[in-house]
N, C-alpha and C positions, 0 to 999 in steps of 0.2 A: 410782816405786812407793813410795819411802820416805816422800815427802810425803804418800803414800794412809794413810798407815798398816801399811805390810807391812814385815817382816822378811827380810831378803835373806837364807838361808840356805843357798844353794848358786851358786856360781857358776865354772862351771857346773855343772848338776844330771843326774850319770849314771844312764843308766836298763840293762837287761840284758834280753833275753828271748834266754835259751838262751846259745849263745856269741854273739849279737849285743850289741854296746855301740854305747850311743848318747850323743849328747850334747844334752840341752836348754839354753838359754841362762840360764837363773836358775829354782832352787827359792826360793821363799818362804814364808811364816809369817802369818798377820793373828792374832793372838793378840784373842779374844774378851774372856775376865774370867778370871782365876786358876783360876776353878773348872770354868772349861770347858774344853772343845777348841778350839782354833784351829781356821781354814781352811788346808791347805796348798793351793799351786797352784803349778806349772810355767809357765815361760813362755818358748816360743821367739820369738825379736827376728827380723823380716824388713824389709827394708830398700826391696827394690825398684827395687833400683840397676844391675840387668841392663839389656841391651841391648832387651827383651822382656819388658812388662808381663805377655804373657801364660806366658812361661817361668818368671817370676817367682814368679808364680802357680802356676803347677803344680808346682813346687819347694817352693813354700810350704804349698799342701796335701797334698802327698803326705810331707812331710816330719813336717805337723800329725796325719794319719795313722797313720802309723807311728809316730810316737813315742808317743802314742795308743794305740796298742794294746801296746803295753812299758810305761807309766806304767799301764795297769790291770790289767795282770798283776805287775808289782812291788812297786806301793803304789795303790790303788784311791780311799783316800780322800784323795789328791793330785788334783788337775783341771787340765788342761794346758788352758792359752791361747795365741792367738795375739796377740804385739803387731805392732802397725802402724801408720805414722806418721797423722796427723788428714790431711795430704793425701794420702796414698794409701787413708785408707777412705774418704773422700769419691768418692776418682777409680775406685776399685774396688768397693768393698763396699754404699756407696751408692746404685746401680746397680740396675736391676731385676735387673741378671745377679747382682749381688752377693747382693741381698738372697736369691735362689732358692739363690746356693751355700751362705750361710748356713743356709739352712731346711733344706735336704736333705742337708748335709754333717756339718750338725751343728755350725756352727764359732761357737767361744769367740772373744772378740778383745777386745782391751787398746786402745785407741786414745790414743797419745800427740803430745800438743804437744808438738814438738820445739822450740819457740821458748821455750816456761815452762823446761823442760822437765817435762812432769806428766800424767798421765792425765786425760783428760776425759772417758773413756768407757768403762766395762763390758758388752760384749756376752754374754750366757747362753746 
């Protein structure tokens, strides 16, 4: 992300709603021009290293979820993403199933080369 241009400014980046704490894996920073506002964003790291793509998965969204609804009651103009490796959006997100959780779930995703290591891809 640092090659992207982003500023790592939390890691990790805790979020609160009520007595619940939570933890996201890295707040960061894109600083536009001096005179503007930066972008901030959140971003929880999922691996996909369970025994179960599909546990993985629902671990991963319910997790994108929730932290989700504590990052807009906190700090609203933060945007939480999900990162994930280039083969596993390939093998998951890629997917018509992928594409329909994207669309209806709403999901933000980071897609990184773990071989650069570097982002290749911005999902909105």
């Amino acid at each position: 992300m640092i090659k992207d241009g982003w500023l790592i400014t939390h890691d990790p980046y805790p979020v609160l709603l009520g007595e619940l704490r939570g933890y996201i894996d890295l707040g960061a920073e894109q600083p536009i021009a001096a005179e503007k506002q930066g972008r901030k964003i959140a971003v929880e790291i999922k691996t996909f290293i369970g025994l179960s793509i599909m546990s993985d998965l629902e671990r991963a969204i319910g997790q994108f979820k929730l932290y989700g609804v504590m990052i807009n009651v906190s700090e609203p103009d933060r945007i939480l993403f999900l990162a994930v490796s280039d083969t596993m959006f390939y093998k998951v997100f890629e997917t018509q199933a992928g594409q329909i959780l994207i669309e209806q779930l709403q999901l933000k995703l980071v897609v990184i080369d773990l071989a650069q290591p570097e982002v290749i891809r911005w999902i909105n």
